[in-house]
C-alpha beads as a LAMMPS data file, in Angstrom:
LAMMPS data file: protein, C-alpha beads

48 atoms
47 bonds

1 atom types
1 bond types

-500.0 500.0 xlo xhi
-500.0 500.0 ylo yhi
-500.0 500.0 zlo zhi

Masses

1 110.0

Atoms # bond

1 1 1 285.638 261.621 94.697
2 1 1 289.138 263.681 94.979
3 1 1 289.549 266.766 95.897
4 1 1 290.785 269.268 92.931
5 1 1 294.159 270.408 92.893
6 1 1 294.596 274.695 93.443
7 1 1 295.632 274.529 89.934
8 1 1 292.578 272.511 88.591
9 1 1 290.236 275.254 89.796
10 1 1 292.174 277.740 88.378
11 1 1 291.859 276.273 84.781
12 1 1 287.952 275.733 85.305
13 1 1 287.446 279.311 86.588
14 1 1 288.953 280.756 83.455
15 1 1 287.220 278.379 81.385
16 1 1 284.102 279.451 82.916
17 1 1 285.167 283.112 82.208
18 1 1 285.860 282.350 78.302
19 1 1 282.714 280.507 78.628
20 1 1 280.669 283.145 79.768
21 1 1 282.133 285.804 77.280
22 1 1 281.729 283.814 74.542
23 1 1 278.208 283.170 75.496
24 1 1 277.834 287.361 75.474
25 1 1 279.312 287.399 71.832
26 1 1 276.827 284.970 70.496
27 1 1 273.891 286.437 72.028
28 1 1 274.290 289.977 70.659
29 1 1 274.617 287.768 67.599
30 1 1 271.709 286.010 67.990
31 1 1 269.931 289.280 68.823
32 1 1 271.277 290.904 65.403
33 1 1 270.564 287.739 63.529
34 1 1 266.703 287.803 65.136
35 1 1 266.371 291.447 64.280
36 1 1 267.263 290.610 60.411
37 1 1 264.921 287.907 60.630
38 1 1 261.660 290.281 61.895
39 1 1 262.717 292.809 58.962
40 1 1 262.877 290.104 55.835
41 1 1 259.118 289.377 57.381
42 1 1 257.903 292.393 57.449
43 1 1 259.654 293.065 53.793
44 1 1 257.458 289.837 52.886
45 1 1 254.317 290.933 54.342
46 1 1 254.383 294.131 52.750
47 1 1 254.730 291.995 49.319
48 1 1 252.252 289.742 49.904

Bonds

1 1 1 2
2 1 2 3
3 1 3 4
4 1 4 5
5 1 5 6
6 1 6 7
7 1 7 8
8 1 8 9
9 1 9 10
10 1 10 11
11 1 11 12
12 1 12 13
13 1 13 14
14 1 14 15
15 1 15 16
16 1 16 17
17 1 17 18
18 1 18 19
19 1 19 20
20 1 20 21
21 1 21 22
22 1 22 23
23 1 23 24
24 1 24 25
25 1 25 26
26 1 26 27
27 1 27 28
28 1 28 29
29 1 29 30
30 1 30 31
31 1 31 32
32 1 32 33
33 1 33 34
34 1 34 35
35 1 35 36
36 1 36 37
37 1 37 38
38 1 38 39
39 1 39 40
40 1 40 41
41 1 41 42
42 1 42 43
43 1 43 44
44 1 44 45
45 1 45 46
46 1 46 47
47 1 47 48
């Protein structure tokens, strides 16, 4: 098992970074896609 170059962890760190924002995006997503979901039910319930 080498050791990684300077450089190597360099590229990983920012990967990680991108990573970790992206993962932010798509959870306020996910949140706004969840709240959607809980008022289309509630729409439904009301007709049923």
């Amino acid at each position: 098992q080498r050791k990684l170059s300077q450089n190597e962890v360099q590229l990983i760190l920012q990967e990680n970074c991108s990573l970790k924002t992206e993962k932010g995006y798509l959870q306020k997503e996910n949140n706004g896609l969840n709240n959607q979901i809980e008022k289309l039910e509630n729409q439904v319930e009301k007709l049923e």
